[in-house]
C-alpha positions in Angstrom: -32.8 -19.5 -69.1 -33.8 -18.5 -65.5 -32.1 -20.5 -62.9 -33.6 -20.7 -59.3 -32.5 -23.6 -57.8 -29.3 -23.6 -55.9 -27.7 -26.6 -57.8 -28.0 -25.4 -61.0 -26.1 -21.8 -59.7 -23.6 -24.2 -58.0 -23.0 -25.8 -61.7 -23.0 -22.3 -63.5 -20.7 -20.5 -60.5 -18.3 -23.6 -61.1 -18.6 -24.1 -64.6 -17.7 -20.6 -65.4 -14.9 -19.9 -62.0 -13.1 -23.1 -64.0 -13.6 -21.4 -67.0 -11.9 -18.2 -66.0 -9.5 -20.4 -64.4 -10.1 -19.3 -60.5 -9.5 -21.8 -57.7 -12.3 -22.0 -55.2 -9.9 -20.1 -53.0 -8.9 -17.1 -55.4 -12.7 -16.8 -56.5 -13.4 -16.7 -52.6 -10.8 -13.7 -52.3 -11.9 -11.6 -55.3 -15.5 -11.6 -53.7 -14.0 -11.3 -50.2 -15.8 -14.3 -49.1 -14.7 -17.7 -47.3 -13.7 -20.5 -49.4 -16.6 -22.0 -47.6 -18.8 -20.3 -49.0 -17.7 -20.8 -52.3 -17.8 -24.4 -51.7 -21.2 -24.3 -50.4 -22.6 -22.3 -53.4 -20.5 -24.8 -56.0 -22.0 -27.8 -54.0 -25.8 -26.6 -53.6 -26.0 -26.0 -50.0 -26.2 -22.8 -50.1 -26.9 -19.7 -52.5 -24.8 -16.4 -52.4 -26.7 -13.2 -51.4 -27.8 -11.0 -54.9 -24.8 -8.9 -54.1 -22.7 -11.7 -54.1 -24.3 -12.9 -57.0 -24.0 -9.4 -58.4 -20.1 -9.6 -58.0 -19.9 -13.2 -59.5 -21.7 -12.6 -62.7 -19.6 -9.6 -62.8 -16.4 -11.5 -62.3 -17.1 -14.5 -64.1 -19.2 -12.8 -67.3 -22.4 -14.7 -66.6 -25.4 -13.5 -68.1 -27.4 -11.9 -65.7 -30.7 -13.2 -66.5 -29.3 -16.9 -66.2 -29.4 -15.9 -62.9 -32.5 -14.2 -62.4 -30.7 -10.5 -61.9 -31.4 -7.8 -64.3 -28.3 -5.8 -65.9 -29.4 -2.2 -64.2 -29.6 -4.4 -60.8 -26.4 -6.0 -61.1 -25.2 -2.1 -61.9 -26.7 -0.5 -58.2 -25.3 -3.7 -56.2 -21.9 -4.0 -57.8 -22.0 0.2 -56.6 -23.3 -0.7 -53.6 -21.0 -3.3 -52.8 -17.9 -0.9 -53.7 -19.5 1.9 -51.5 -20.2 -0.1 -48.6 -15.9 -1.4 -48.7 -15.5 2.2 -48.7 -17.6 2.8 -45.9 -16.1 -0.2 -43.8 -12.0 1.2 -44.8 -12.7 4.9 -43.7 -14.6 3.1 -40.2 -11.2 1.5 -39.8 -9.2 4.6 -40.0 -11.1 6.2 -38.1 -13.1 8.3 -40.3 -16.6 9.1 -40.7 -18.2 6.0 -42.7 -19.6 8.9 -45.3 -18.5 11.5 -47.2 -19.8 14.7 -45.7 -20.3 13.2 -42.4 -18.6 15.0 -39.5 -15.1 13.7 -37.8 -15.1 12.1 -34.4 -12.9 14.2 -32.5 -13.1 12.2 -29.3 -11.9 9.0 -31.3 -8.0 8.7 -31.2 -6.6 6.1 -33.3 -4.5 3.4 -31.7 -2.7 5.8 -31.8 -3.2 7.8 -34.7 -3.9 6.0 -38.0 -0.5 5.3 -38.5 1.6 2.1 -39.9 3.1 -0.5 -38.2 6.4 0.2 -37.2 5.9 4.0 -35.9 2.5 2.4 -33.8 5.0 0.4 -32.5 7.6 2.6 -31.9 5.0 5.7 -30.0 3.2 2.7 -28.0 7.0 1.9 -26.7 8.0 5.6 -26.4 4.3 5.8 -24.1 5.2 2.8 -21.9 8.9 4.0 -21.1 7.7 7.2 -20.2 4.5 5.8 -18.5 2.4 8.4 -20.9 -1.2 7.0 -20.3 -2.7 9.2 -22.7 -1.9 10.2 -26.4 -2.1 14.2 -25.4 0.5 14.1 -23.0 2.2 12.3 -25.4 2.2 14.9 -28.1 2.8 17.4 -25.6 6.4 16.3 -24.9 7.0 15.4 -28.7 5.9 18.9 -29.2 8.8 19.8 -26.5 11.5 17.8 -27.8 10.9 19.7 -31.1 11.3 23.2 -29.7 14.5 21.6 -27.7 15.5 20.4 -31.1 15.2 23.8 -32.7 16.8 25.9 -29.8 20.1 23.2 -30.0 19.9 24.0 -34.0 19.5 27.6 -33.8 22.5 27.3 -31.0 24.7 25.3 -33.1 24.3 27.6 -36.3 24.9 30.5 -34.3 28.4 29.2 -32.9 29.4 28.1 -36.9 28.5 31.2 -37.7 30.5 33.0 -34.9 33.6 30.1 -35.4 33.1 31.4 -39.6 33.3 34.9 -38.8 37.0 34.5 -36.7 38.9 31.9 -38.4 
Protein backbone atom coordinates (compact mmCIF):
# COMPACT_ATOMS: atom_id res chain seq x y z
CA UNK A 1 0.00 0.00 0.00
CA UNK A 2 1.49 3.32 -1.23
CA UNK A 3 1.00 6.14 1.19
CA UNK A 4 1.19 9.76 0.01
CA UNK A 5 -0.61 11.79 2.08
CA UNK A 6 0.98 13.23 5.21
CA UNK A 7 -1.64 11.96 7.70
CA UNK A 8 -1.54 8.64 6.86
CA UNK A 9 2.68 8.74 7.35
CA UNK A 10 1.87 10.67 10.59
CA UNK A 11 -0.27 7.36 11.62
CA UNK A 12 2.41 4.86 10.28
CA UNK A 13 5.59 6.97 11.92
CA UNK A 14 3.51 6.90 15.22
CA UNK A 15 1.99 3.69 15.09
CA UNK A 16 5.27 1.97 14.53
CA UNK A 17 7.79 4.74 17.00
CA UNK A 18 4.94 3.37 19.77
CA UNK A 19 5.49 0.09 18.59
CA UNK A 20 9.25 0.12 19.01
CA UNK A 21 8.60 1.84 22.10
CA UNK A 22 10.36 5.44 21.31
CA UNK A 23 9.07 8.69 22.79
CA UNK A 24 8.60 11.45 20.39
CA UNK A 25 11.67 12.89 21.94
CA UNK A 26 14.16 9.70 21.74
CA UNK A 27 12.76 9.05 18.03
CA UNK A 28 13.64 12.81 17.45
CA UNK A 29 17.36 12.16 18.78
CA UNK A 30 18.05 8.89 16.88
CA UNK A 31 17.22 10.83 13.61
CA UNK A 32 18.95 14.00 14.99
CA UNK A 33 15.91 16.00 14.43
CA UNK A 34 13.67 18.35 16.82
CA UNK A 35 10.93 16.91 18.72
CA UNK A 36 9.10 19.32 16.63
CA UNK A 37 9.41 17.80 13.91
CA UNK A 38 8.50 14.68 14.99
CA UNK A 39 5.45 16.04 16.28
CA UNK A 40 4.66 17.66 13.12
CA UNK A 41 5.17 14.54 10.97
CA UNK A 42 2.97 12.37 13.78
CA UNK A 43 0.28 15.20 13.58
CA UNK A 44 0.18 15.75 9.57
CA UNK A 45 1.57 19.12 9.31
CA UNK A 46 4.29 18.30 7.91
CA UNK A 47 6.28 15.32 6.03
CA UNK A 48 9.97 14.34 6.82
CA UNK A 49 12.45 14.79 3.85
CA UNK A 50 13.13 11.06 1.90
CA UNK A 51 16.24 10.97 3.93
CA UNK A 52 14.48 11.38 6.96
CA UNK A 53 12.09 9.03 5.85
CA UNK A 54 14.96 6.83 4.79
CA UNK A 55 16.25 6.78 8.45
CA UNK A 56 12.67 6.19 9.94
CA UNK A 57 11.72 3.14 8.02
CA UNK A 58 15.11 2.08 8.78
CA UNK A 59 14.73 2.70 12.50
CA UNK A 60 11.30 1.66 12.84
CA UNK A 61 11.25 -1.52 10.19
CA UNK A 62 8.57 0.02 7.98
CA UNK A 63 8.25 -1.39 4.71
CA UNK A 64 9.64 0.84 2.37
CA UNK A 65 7.06 0.76 -0.22
CA UNK A 66 4.30 1.68 2.44
CA UNK A 67 6.05 4.66 2.04
CA UNK A 68 6.60 5.20 -1.45
CA UNK A 69 10.69 4.56 -1.09
CA UNK A 70 12.25 1.67 -2.86
CA UNK A 71 14.73 -0.76 -0.73
CA UNK A 72 18.04 0.25 -3.03
CA UNK A 73 16.92 4.05 -2.36
CA UNK A 74 16.50 3.74 1.17
CA UNK A 75 20.17 1.93 0.88
CA UNK A 76 22.03 5.32 -1.04
CA UNK A 77 20.19 7.81 1.49
CA UNK A 78 20.69 5.88 4.75
CA UNK A 79 24.74 6.11 3.12
CA UNK A 80 24.28 9.33 2.31
CA UNK A 81 22.98 10.48 5.46
CA UNK A 82 26.01 8.63 7.40
CA UNK A 83 28.48 10.29 4.99
CA UNK A 84 27.20 13.62 5.15
CA UNK A 85 27.53 13.29 9.56
CA UNK A 86 30.95 12.43 8.68
CA UNK A 87 31.47 15.24 6.50
CA UNK A 88 29.84 17.77 9.12
CA UNK A 89 32.27 15.98 12.40
CA UNK A 90 35.59 16.30 10.35
CA UNK A 91 34.26 20.32 9.35
CA UNK A 92 34.12 20.71 13.19
CA UNK A 93 37.57 19.48 13.87
CA UNK A 94 38.82 21.22 11.54
CA UNK A 95 39.49 18.77 8.88
CA UNK A 96 38.87 18.70 5.24
CA UNK A 97 35.00 17.68 4.86
CA UNK A 98 36.37 14.62 2.47
CA UNK A 99 38.60 12.04 2.49
CA UNK A 100 41.42 12.93 0.11
CA UNK A 101 40.84 16.53 0.31
CA UNK A 102 43.79 18.68 1.22
CA UNK A 103 44.32 20.22 5.06
CA UNK A 104 43.76 23.87 5.72
CA UNK A 105 46.82 24.93 7.06
CA UNK A 106 45.80 28.49 7.69
CA UNK A 107 42.86 27.15 9.98
CA UNK A 108 44.02 26.86 13.71
CA UNK A 109 41.61 25.30 15.88
CA UNK A 110 40.27 27.21 18.84
CA UNK A 111 43.05 26.31 19.63
CA UNK A 112 43.95 23.17 18.38
CA UNK A 113 41.18 20.48 18.28
CA UNK A 114 41.64 19.68 21.73
CA UNK A 115 39.16 18.82 24.78
CA UNK A 116 37.76 20.97 27.22
CA UNK A 117 39.81 21.31 30.00
CA UNK A 118 43.40 21.72 28.23
CA UNK A 119 41.27 24.54 25.66
CA UNK A 120 40.73 26.04 28.81
CA UNK A 121 43.80 25.77 30.46
CA UNK A 122 46.16 27.19 26.95
CA UNK A 123 43.37 29.96 26.42
CA UNK A 124 44.26 30.96 30.22
CA UNK A 125 48.04 30.31 29.80
CA UNK A 126 47.54 32.91 26.43
CA UNK A 127 45.75 35.59 28.43
CA UNK A 128 48.38 35.69 31.43
CA UNK A 129 51.06 35.93 29.10
CA UNK A 130 49.10 38.31 26.72
CA UNK A 131 50.09 35.61 23.73
CA UNK A 132 47.66 36.95 20.94
CA UNK A 133 48.53 34.33 18.71
CA UNK A 134 48.75 30.45 18.97
CA UNK A 135 52.50 30.47 17.27
CA UNK A 136 53.94 32.46 19.78
CA UNK A 137 52.30 30.38 21.97
CA UNK A 138 53.90 27.19 20.95
CA UNK A 139 57.05 28.87 20.65
CA UNK A 140 57.50 29.37 24.42
CA UNK A 141 55.96 25.91 25.22
CA UNK A 142 58.60 24.75 22.87
CA UNK A 143 61.05 26.80 25.32
CA UNK A 144 59.85 25.70 28.50
CA UNK A 145 60.52 22.06 27.22
CA UNK A 146 64.22 22.57 26.30
CA UNK A 147 64.39 24.50 29.89
CA UNK A 148 62.73 21.36 31.19
CA UNK A 149 65.27 19.05 29.64
CA UNK A 150 68.44 21.14 30.40
CA UNK A 151 67.20 21.22 34.49
CA UNK A 152 66.75 17.17 33.84
CA UNK A 153 69.94 16.55 32.18
CA UNK A 154 71.50 18.99 35.17
CA UNK A 155 69.90 17.10 37.89
CA UNK A 156 70.96 13.61 36.57
CA UNK A 157 74.26 14.76 36.11
CA UNK A 158 74.70 16.02 39.87
CA UNK A 159 73.04 12.21 41.12
CA UNK A 160 75.31 10.87 39.09
CA UNK A 161 78.31 12.87 40.37
CA UNK A 162 76.72 12.71 44.28
CA UNK A 163 76.59 8.45 43.21
CA UNK A 164 80.01 8.39 42.14
CA UNK A 165 81.53 10.02 45.82
CA UNK A 166 79.33 8.75 48.45
Amino acid sequence: MLIDKKEEIGELIKDKRVDRHYTQASLAQALSVSRYSVVSWENGTSTPTEENLAAIVELLGIDPHEVGLEKDRVSYLIQHREEGKRRKERKQEGFPEREGEEYDASFVPDPFMLNGKLQDLIKKAMRLREIEDIETFLAILEGGKKKIARVKKQLEEKSQEEGITS
